[in-house]
Each structure stands twice: as C-alpha cells, then as structure tokens.
DOBA-430137 format. One record per residue (C-alpha): x negated, y, z negated; residue in three letters. Coordinates in steps of 0.001 Angstrom, whole numbers, plus 524288, in hexadecimal, padded with zeros to 5 digits. Example, Ala and Ser with C-alpha at 12.3 -4.5 7.8 and 13.67 -1.06 7.14 Angstrom:
2
+-------+-------+-------+------+
:     x :     y :     z : rest :
+-------+-------+-------+------+
: 7CFF4 : 7EE6C : 7E188 :  ALA :
: 7CA9A : 7FBDC : 7E41C :  SER :
+-------+-------+-------+------+
This chain:
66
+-------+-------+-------+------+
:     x :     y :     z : rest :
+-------+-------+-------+------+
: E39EE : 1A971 : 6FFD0 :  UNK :
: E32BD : 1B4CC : 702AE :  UNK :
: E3621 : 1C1EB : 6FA40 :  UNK :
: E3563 : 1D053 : 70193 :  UNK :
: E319D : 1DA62 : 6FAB4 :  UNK :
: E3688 : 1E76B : 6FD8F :  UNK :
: E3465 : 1F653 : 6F936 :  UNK :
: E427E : 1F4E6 : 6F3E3 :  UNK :
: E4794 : 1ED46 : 6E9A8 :  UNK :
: E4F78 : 1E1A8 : 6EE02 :  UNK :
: E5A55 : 1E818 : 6E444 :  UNK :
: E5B07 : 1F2AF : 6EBF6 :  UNK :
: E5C95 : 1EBA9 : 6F98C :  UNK :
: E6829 : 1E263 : 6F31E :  UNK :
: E6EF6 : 1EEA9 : 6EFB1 :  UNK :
: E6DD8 : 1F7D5 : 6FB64 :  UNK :
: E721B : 1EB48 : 70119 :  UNK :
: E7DA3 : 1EAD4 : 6F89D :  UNK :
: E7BFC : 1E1A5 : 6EF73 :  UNK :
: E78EB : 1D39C : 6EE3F :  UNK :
: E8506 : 1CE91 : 6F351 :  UNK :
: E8543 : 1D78F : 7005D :  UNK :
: E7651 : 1D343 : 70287 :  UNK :
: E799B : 1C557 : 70086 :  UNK :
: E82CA : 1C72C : 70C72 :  UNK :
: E79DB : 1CD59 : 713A2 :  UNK :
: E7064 : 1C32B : 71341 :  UNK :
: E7933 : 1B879 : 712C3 :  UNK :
: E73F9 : 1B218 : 70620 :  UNK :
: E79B2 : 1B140 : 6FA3B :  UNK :
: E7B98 : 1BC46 : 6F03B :  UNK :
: E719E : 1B503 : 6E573 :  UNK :
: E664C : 1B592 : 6EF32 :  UNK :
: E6838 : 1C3FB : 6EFE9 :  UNK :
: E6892 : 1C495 : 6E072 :  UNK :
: E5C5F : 1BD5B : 6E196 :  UNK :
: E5566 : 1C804 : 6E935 :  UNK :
: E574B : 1D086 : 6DFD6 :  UNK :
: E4EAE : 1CA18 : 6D707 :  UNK :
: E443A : 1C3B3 : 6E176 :  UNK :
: E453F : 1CCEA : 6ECAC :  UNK :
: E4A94 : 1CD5F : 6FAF1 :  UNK :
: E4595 : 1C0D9 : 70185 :  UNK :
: E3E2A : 1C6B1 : 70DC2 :  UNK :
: E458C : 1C04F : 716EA :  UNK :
: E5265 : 1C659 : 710D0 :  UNK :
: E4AC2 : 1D583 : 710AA :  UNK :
: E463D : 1D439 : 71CBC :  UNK :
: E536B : 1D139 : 722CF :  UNK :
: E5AD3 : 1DB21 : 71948 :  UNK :
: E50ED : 1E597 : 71EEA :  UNK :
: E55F8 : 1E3A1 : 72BBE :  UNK :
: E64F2 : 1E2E4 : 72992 :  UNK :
: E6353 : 1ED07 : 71EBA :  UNK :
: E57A3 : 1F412 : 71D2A :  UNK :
: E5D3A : 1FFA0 : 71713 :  UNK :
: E5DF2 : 1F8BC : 70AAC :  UNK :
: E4EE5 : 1F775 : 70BF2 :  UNK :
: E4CD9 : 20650 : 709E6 :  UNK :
: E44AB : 20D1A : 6FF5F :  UNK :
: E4CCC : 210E8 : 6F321 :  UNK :
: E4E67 : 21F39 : 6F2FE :  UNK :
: E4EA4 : 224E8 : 6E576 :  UNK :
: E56F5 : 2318E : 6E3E3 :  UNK :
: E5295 : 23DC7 : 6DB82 :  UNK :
: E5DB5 : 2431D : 6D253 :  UNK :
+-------+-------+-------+------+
C-alpha cells in the first residue's frame, strides 16, 4: 500500500471530514482503517479520491491572531 503525503496532517482531513466514522462511510471501508490513517497516513489512492469528492478538506490550516 502506497502512503500520500500531504501538506496537512491526516488528523486534520479525518476531522474536517467529520470524524472517523463519517469518513469510513464515505469511503466505504470500515471505521478501523480510518483509525489506522491516523497513525500511517492517507493511502494515496484514498487522498487522491477524497481530493476530488472533497477537496476542501485539503486546504492549508489558517491560524487566527487573538
């Protein structure tokens, strides 16, 4: 299995994704695979086709100034 890496952490992706259960279902895999990214990384095949259905979750983090 090939990994992707990405500017963004695959944390973040999960999450703007809405969690691990919601990307499970978007993928159609189960929710431990997902867990297992967290750790690992996306598997490119997965990024690529989550950067076409969602690729807003691929943007840069934006820190905000207090």
């Amino acid at each position: 299995m090939r990994i992707m890496k990405t500017d963004i952490d695959p944390n973040i992706v999960i999450d703007r994704l809405g969690g691990t259960k919601k990307t499970a279902e978007l993928c159609e895999i189960e929710p431990g695979s997902v867990s297992e990214w967290r750790h690992n990384g996306i598997p490119k095949a997965r990024a690529m086709y989550l950067k076409v259905v969602r690729p807003d979750v691929f943007e840069p983090v934006v820190e905000q100034k207090n």
